[in-house]
Backbone as numpy.savetxt, mean C-alpha at the origin, in Angstrom:
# Nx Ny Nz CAx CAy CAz Cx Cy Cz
-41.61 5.76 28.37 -41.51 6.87 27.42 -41.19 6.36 26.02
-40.05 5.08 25.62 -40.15 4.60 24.65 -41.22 4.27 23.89
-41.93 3.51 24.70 -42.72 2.70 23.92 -44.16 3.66 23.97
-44.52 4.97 24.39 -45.29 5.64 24.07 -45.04 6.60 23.06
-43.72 6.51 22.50 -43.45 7.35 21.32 -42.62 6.44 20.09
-42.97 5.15 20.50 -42.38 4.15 19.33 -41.37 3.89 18.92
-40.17 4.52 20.27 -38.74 4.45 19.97 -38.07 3.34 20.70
-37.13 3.24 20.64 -36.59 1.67 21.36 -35.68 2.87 22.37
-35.41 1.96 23.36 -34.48 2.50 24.82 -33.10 1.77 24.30
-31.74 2.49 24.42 -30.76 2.00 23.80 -30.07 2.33 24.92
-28.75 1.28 25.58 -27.57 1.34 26.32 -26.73 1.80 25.44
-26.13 3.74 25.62 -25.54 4.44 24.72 -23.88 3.53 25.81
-24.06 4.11 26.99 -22.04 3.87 27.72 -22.51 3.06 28.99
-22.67 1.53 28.81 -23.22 0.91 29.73 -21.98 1.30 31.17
-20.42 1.59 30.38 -19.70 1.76 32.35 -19.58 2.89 32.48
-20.53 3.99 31.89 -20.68 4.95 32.60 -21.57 4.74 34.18
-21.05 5.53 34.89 -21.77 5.27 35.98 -22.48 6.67 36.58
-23.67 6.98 36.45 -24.75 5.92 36.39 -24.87 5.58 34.68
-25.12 4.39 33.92 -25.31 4.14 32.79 -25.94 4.88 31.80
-25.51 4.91 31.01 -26.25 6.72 29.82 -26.70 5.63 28.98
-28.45 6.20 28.59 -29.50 5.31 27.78 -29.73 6.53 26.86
-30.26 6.88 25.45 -31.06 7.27 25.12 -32.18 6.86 23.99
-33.32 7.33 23.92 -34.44 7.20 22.84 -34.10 6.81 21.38
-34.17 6.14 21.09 -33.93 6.42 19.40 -34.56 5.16 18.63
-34.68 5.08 17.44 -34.65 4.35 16.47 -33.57 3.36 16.06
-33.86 1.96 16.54 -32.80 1.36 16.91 -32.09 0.77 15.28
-33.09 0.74 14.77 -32.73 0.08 13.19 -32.25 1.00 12.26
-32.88 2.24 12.30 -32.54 3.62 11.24 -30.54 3.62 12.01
-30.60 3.35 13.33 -28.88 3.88 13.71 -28.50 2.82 13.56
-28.41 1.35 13.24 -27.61 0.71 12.75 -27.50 0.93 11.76
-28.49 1.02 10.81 -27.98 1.82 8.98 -27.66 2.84 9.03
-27.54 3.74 9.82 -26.76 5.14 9.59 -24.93 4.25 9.64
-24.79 3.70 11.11 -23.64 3.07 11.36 -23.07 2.11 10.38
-23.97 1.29 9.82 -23.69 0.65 8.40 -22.52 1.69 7.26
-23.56 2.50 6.85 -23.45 3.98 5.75 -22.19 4.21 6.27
-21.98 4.81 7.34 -20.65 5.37 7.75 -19.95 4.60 7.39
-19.78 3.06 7.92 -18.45 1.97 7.50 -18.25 1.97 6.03
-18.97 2.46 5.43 -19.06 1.93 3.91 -18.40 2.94 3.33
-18.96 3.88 3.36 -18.32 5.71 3.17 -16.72 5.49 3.45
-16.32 4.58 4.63 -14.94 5.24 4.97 -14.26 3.98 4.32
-15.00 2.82 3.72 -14.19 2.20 3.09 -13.94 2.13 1.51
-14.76 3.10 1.47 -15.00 3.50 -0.10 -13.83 4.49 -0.88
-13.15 5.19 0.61 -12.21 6.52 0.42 -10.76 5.77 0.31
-11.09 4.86 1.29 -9.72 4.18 1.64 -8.87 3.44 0.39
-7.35 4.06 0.14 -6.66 3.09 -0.74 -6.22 2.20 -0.25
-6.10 1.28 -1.03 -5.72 -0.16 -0.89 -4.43 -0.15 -1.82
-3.11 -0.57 -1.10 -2.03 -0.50 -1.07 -1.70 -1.99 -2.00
-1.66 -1.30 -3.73 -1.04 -2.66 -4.08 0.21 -2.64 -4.53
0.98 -3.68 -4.85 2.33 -3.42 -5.21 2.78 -3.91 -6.85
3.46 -2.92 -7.33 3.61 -2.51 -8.60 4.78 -3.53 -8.84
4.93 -4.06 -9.89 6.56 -4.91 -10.57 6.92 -4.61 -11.75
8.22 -3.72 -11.20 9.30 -3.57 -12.46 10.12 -4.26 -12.42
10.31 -4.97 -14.28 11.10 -6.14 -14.28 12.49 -5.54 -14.68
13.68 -5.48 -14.52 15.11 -5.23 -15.10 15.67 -6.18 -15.79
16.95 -5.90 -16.61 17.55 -7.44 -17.09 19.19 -6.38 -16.63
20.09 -7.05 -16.53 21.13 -6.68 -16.49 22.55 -5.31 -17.26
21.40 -5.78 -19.12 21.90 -5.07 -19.95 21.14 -4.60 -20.34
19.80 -3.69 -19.96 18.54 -2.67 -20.07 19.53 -1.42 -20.20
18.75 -0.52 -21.55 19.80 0.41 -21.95 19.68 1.88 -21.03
20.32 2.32 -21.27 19.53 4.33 -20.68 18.55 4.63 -20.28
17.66 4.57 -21.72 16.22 5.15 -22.12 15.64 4.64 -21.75
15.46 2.92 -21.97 14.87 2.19 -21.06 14.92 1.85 -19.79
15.76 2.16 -19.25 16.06 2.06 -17.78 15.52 3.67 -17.57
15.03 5.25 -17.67 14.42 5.79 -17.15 12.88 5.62 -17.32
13.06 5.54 -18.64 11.49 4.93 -18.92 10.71 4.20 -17.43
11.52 3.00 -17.11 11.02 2.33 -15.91 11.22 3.46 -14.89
12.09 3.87 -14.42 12.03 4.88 -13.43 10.86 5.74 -13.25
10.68 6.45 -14.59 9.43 7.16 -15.04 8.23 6.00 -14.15
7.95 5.10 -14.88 7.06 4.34 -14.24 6.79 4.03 -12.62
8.18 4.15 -12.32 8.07 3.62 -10.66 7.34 4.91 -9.89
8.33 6.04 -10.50 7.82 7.45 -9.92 5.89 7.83 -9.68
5.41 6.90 -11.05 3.99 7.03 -10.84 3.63 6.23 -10.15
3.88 5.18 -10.02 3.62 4.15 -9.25 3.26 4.82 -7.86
4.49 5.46 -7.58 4.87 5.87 -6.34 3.93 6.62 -5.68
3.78 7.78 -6.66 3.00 9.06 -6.46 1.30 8.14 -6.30
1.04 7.39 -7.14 -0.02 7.08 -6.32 -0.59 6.59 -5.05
0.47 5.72 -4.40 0.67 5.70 -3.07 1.12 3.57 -3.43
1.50 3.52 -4.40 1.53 2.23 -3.82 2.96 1.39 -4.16
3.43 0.41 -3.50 4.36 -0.04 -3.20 5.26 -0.20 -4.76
6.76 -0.32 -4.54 7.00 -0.80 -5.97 8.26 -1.68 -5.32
7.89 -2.72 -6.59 9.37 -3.96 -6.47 10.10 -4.22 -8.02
11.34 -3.92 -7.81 11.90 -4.07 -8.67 13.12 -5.39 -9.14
12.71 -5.96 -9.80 13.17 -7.23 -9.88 13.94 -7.53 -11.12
15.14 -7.75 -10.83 16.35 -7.89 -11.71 16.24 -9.09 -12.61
16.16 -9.74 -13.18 16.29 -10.87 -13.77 17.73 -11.45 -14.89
18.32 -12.34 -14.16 19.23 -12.91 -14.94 19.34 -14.02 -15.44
19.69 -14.34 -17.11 19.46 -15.21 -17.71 20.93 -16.21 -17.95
20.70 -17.56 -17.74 22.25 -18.03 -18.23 23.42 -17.77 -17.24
24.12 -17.51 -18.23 25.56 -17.31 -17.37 25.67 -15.38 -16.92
24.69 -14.94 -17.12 24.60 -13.16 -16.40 24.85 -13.21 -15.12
24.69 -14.64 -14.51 24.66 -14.43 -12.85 25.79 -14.48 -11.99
26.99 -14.95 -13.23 28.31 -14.76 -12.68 28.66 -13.07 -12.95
27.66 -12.33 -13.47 28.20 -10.79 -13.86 27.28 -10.30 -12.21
26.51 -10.65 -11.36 25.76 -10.23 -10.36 26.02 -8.93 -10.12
27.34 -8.21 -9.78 27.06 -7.02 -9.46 26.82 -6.10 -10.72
26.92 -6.23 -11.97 26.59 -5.03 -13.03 25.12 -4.97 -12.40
23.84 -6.17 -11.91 22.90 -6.20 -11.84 22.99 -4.93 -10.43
23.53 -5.12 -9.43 23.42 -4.62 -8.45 23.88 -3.14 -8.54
24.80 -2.78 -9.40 24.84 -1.36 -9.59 23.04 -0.66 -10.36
23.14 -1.16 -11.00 21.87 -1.13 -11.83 20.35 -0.96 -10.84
21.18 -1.65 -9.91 19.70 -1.63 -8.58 19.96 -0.38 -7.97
21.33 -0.03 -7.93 21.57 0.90 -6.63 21.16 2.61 -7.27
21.83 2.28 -8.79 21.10 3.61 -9.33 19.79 3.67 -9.39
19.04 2.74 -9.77 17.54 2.88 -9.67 17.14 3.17 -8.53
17.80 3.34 -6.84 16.69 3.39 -5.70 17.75 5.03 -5.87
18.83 5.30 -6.51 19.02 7.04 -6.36 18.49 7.32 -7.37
18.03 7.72 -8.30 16.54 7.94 -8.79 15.35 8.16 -8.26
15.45 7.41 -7.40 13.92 7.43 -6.53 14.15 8.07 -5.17
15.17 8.56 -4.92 15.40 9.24 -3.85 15.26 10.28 -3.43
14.43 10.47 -2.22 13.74 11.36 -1.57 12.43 11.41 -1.57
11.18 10.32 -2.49 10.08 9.96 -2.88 9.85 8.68 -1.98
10.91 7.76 -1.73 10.43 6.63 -1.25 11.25 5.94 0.01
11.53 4.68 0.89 12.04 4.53 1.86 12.11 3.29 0.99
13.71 2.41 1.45 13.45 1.16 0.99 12.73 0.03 2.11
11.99 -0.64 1.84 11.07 -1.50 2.49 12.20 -2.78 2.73
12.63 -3.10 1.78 13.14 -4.62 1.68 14.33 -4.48 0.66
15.44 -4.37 1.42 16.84 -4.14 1.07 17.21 -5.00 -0.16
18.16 -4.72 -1.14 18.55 -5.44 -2.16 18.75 -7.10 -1.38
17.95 -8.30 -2.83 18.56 -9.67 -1.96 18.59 -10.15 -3.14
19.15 -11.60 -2.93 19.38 -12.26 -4.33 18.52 -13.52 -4.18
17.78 -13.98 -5.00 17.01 -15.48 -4.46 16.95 -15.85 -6.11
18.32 -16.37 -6.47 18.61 -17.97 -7.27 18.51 -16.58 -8.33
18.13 -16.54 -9.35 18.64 -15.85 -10.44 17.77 -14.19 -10.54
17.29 -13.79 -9.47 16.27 -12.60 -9.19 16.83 -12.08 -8.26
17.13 -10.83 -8.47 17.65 -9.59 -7.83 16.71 -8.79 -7.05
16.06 -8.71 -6.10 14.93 -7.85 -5.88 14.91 -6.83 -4.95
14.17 -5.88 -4.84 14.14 -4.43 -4.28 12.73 -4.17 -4.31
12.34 -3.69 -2.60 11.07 -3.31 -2.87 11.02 -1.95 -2.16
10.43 -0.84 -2.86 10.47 0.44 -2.21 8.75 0.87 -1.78
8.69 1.85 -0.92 7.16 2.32 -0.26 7.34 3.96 -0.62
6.20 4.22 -0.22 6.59 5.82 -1.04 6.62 6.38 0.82
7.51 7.30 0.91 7.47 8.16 2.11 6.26 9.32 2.90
C-alpha cells in the first residue's frame, strides 16, 4: 500500500503489541519534528546571571539604585549575584560589608530565594539570589 501511493511505512510504537505502523511521508515528518524543536527553543529563556558590584561605603541612593536594578534583573527571570568588594584595610571592617548584604537580600524579599548564602572568598563578599 506504501509504495503504491508513494508513502514510506513507518514503525509509529514498535512495543506496542501488536506493533502500530502508519503511512506517511517520512522526510516532510522529520521537518515537521525538526520545526517543532526549534519553535520550543526559540520561546525558551536562557537563565543568565546578572552582577551587582557593592563597596562597603556605597551611599543610600546608590545602594537603591542597585536594588532598583536587581529587582529588574529579577523580574526578568534571571539570576542575580551580588558582590561586595573590599579594598585595603576595609576587610578588617567585614561586617559593615555584611550588614549591607543582609539589607540588600530584605529588599528583595518576597521576589527571590537565596541560591548561595552570604560567603567570603579573600576580599569579595558574595550573594547570589534566583527569582521565586
Amino acid at each position: 500500500m506504501a509504495l503504491e501511493r508513494n508513502l514510506d511505512l513507518v514503525e509509529v510504537a514498535p512495543e506496542a503489541e501488536p506493533p502500530v505502523c502508519r503511512l506517511m511521508d517520512y522526510g516532510k515528518y522529520k521537518y515537521e519534528q525538526k520545526k517543532k524543536t526549534q519553535q520550543g527553543h526559540k520561546k525558551a529563556h536562557v537563565v543568565k546571571i546578572k552582577e551587582i558590584r557593592l563597596r562597603p561605603m556605597t551611599e543610600d541612593h546608590d545602594f537603591l539604585v542597585k536594588v532598583k536594578h536587581a529587582k529588574d534583573f529579577i523580574s526578568h527571570g534571571d539570576k542575580v549575584l551580588v558582590n561586595m568588594v573590599f579594598r585595603g584595610r576595609q576587610v578588617v571592617h567585614a561586617e559593615i560589608g555584611r550588614e549591607l548584604m543582609l539589607r540588600f537580600g530584605k529588599e528583595l524579599e518576597g521576589l527571590v530565594k537565596v541560591e548561595k548564602p552570604m560567603s567570603m572568598d579573600g576580599t569579595h563578599l558574595t550573594m547570589c539570589f534566583t527569582p521565586k
